[in-house]
Structures are given as C-alpha cells and as structure tokens.
N, C-alpha and C positions, 0 to 999 in steps of 0.2 A: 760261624764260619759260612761264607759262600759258599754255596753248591753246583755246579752245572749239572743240571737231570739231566743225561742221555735218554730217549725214547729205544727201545728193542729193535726198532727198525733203524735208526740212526746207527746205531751198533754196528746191526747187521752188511749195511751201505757201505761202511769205509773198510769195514772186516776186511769183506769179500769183492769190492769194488776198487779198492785204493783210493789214497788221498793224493788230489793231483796238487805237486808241489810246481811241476816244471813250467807251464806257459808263464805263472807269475810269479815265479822266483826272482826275487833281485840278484842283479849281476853281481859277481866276487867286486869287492869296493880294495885297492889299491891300500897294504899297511901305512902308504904314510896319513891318508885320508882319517888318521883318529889323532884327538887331540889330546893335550895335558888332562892328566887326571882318570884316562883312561876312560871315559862315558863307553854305554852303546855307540853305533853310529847313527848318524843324525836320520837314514833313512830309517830305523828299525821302530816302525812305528805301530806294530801291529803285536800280537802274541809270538807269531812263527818266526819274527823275527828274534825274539829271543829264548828260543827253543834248540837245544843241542841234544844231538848222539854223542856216547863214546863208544870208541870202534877201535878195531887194529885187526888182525890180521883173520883172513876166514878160517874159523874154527880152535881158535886160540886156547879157546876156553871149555873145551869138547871134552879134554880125561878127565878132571880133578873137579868138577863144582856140582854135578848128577843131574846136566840136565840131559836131553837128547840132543843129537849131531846137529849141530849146523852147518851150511856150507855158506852163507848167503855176505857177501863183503860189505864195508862199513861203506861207500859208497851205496851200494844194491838198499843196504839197509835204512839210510839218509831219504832215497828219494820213495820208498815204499812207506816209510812215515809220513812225509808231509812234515821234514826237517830241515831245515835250510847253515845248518852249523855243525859242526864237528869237531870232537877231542879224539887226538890220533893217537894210541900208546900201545908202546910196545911190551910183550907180554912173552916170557921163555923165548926170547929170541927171534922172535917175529913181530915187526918183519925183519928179512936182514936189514943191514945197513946199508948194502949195495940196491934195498929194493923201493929205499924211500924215493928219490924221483917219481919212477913209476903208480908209486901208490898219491903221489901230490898231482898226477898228470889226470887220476883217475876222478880225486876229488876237486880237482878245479872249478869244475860248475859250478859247487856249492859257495855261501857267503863268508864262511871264513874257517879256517881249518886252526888248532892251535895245537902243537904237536909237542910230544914228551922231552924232556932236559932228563927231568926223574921215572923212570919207568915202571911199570906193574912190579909189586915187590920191594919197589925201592931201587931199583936197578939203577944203574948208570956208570958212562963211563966218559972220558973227558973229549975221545974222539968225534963218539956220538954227540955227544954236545954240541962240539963245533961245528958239525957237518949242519945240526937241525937250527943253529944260529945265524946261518948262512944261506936257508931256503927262503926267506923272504925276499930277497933279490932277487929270487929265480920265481916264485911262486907267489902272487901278490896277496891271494888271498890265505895266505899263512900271516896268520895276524897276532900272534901270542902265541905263548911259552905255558906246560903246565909242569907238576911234580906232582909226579904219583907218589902212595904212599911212602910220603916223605920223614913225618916223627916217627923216632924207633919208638917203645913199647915205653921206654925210660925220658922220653923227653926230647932225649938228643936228634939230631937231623943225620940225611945224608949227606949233603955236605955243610961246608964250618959258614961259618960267617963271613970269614973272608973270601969264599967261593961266591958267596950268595950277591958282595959285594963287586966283584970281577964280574958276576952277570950282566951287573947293572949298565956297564959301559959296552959288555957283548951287545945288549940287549938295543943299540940306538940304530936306527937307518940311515940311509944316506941323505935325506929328508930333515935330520935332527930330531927327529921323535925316539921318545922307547918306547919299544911295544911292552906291552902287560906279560907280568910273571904272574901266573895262575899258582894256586898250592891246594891240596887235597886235605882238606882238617875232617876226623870221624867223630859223634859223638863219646864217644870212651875214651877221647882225646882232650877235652876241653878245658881236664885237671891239669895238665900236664904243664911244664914252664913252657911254652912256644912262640911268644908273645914276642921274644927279640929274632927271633928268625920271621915272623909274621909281618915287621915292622920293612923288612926287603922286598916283601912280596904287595903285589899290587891289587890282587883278587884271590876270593876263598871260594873253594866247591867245599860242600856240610854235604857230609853224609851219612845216614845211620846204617851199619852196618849190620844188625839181626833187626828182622824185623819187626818181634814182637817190642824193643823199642820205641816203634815209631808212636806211640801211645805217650811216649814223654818229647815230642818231637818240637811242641811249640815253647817247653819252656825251656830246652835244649837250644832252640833256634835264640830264644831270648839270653841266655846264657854266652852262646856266643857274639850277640852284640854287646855285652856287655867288654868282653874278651878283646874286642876287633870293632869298635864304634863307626871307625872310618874305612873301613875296606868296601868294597862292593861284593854282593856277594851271590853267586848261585847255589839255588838248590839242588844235590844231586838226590833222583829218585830212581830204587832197582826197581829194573823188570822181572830179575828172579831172587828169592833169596839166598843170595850168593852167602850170606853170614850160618846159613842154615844147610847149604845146600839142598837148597828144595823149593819148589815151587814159592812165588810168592802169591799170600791171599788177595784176594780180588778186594776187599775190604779195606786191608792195610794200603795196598796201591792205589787206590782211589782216596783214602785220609790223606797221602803224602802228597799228592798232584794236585788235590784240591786246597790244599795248607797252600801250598806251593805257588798258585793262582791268586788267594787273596794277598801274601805277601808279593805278587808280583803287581798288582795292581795297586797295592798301599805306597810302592817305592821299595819295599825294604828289601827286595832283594832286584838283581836285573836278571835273570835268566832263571831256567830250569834244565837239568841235562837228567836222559835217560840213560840207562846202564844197563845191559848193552847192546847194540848191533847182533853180538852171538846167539841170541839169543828171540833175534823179531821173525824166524823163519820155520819154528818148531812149536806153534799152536797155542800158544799160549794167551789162557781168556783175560792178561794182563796184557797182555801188546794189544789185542781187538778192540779193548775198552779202552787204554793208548792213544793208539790211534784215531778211533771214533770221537776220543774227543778234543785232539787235535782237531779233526775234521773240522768241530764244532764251533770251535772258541778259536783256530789258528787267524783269521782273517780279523779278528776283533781290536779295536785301536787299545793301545796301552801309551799314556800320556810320558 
C-alpha cells in the first residue's frame, strides 16, 4: 500500500493554520455540464477535486453518538478542510424543509452539493423528495441525489422499485441529462439481495461501519466489485467511530484514507467522503491528521 508520511510539523501547519480552499476553488460547474455515464467533471483533475464532506445541520449529531458539542455548519466545515464537495442529509428532522433554500444559498460556493432523496435512518418522504428534485433549477451546483441508509437489515429497501424507477425520469434536467442517484451500501450489507435496487442507482458510497473492521476493508472493497462491477464508486471514511460511539483510532483512520488514496489513483474508485462536518470543530487528532493531509496530497493531479 501507498503511504503519504506527513512530517509533525506538516501536521501541525494545516492543524492550526488552515487549509486554504478559497482563492483556488473551482467555480460550482452548472448540473447540465456532466455527461452520460456520470464521470467526475472534466475539470476535476487534482485529489480535492474529488474529495467530499457529509454534513446537515449544526449539531445534528450532538445527543446520541458520545462525541462533544459541535456547533460548526457543513459549509463552515467544507471550507476549514480544504473540501471543495458536499453530501447534504438530513438527520431528526433537520434541517426543516422550509430551510433547504437557505442552507443551498450558504453552500453555493462550493463545487457540487448532492443532497438526500433518502435521509439519516432511512428517512423520507415524497414531499421532500420533490422539493430536493427541483433544486437543481434553482441551485446549479446541486448536481446529484443520494440515499442514506437505504437497505433494511433484511435486504429490502426504502422505497420499491418502482419508486426507484419514477426517479429516474424525476431525475432529467431541462438540459436532457440525468443527474446521478448516489446510494449508501455498509460492509454488513454486501450478503444481503441488493443488486436489483443497485441496478437504478448510478453511484455507491462503501462504508464500514465499526471500525475495528476496517482490518477487512480491502477484501470487503474487492467483494463489492465483485457485487457492483460497473458503478462508480466512493469511498466513505469516519472521522469518528460513529458504529462504536467513540473516538476513532488515529491508526484505523489513516488505514482507511490511505486504502482510499491508492484505489483513488488506480481508478477504482472516484472520490473519497469524510463523515462528518459534526464533528471537524471538537479536537479531534483524526480531523488534524485529515486535514494535514489533504493539505498534503489535495493539489496533486489524479489522471
């Protein structure tokens, strides 16, 4: 496996310095500007271009996972990484629905926003749907659709197949293009039948949910190409162990990132997202090292 050694001072730098995303961010690129088949876009020619947060609402995740308070928003938390993309989901009911605008007005800077159909828990509802199927008109850099956890524990989905189908013609601009349906597959999931709801969806986030798994993470990741040949695929990596509630090891987070790095440079996957925003403002020597080496590796060309 590839490694990038950060130096203690390189650490230190982006720690406590910050990583400057803003002079040479690329501009939000317009949803129709992606083509069939869903690639990256054509400018995304470096690491940070394809590097995501997930985010939603400040403090979302504050009672139930035992980390400490945050306040700091999924924008706030975007540009103090040195992250140029975003996955927006809603989580207990935040944000409202009346506050999506708002929260699309906040992230517009950034390169592309892809916001929940399926929400934290599995959540949804047909309203919401409609409303988040309809922000790409208004909001150009809303460029895709995700579902959160989506397979119940048994296999089955949140919605049928014939929902998944009705998306597909929600899903077109006025352009002719469809934007990409994102879907959230865990490794504890990879037994399970999913493969005909998988066949609607246009992109997979893999994520391992306890972290002493991540130990079986590359033949888990090979496992689901076998599952999923043709999808594209990101890597999701926690910043805390959310499966554990509790800290995640600085060891294990650095296996997953650095896994993450060589399949991003082999092809085999396009992106990597961190998980989550709630949690880059409460000290943690997993976001510094994160960070630091975004710092490190974000300006590097990826073919």
């Amino acid at each position: 496996m590839k490694r990038t050694v950060l130096s203690r001072r390189s650490v230190l730098q982006a720690a406590v310095g910050g990583t400057a995303l803003l002079a040479g961010a690329p501009a939000a690129r317009p949803a129709e500007g992606l083509s069939g088949g869903f690639p990256c876009l054509p400018a995304d020619g470096t690491v940070r271009d394809r590097l995501w947060i997930w985010g939603g609402a400040p403090g979302a995740t504050n009672d139930e996972w035992g980390h400490a308070p945050s306040r700091m928003t999924a924008a706030e938390a975007a540009f103090y990484m040195g992250i140029s993309n975003l996955f927006l989901i809603r989580h207990k009911g935040r944000p409202a629905l009346e506050e999506y605008d708002q929260y699309a007005i906040a992230l517009s800077p950034l390169k592309r926003v892809v916001w929940a159909l399926v929400e934290s828990g599995g959540e949804t509802d047909p309203e919401r749907r409609d409303f988040v199927l309809q922000m790409p008109a208004r909001f150009p850099n809303v460029s895709g659709f995700i579902m959160d956890d989506y397979f119940k524990t048994d296999g089955t989905a949140q919605l049928t197949l014939d929902e998944l189908k009705e998306l597909e013609q929600k899903r077109k601009t006025a352009g002719g293009h469809t934007l990409p349906l994102y879907v959230v597959v865990y490794t504890h999931q990879l037994g399970l039948p999913i493969r005909d709801h998988l066949q609607h969806c246009d992109k997979i986030t893999f994520w391992t949910w306890k972290s002493e798994d991540l130990a079986n993470l590359e033949r888990n990741f090979a496992r689901l190409e076998q599952i999923a040949p043709d999808h594209p695929k990101l890597l999701g990596c926690y910043l805390w162990d959310f499966g554990n509630k509790a800290p995640m090891p600085l060891d294990r987070m650095q296996r997953q990132i650095e896994f993450g790095y060589t399949l991003l440079e082999a092809g085999r996957i396009e992106g990597m997202i961190f998980l989550e925003h709630g949690v880059c403002d409460i000290g943690l020597d997993t976001v510094n090292w994160t960070k630091a080496w975004i710092a490190e590796v974000g300006e590097k060309s990826i073919l």
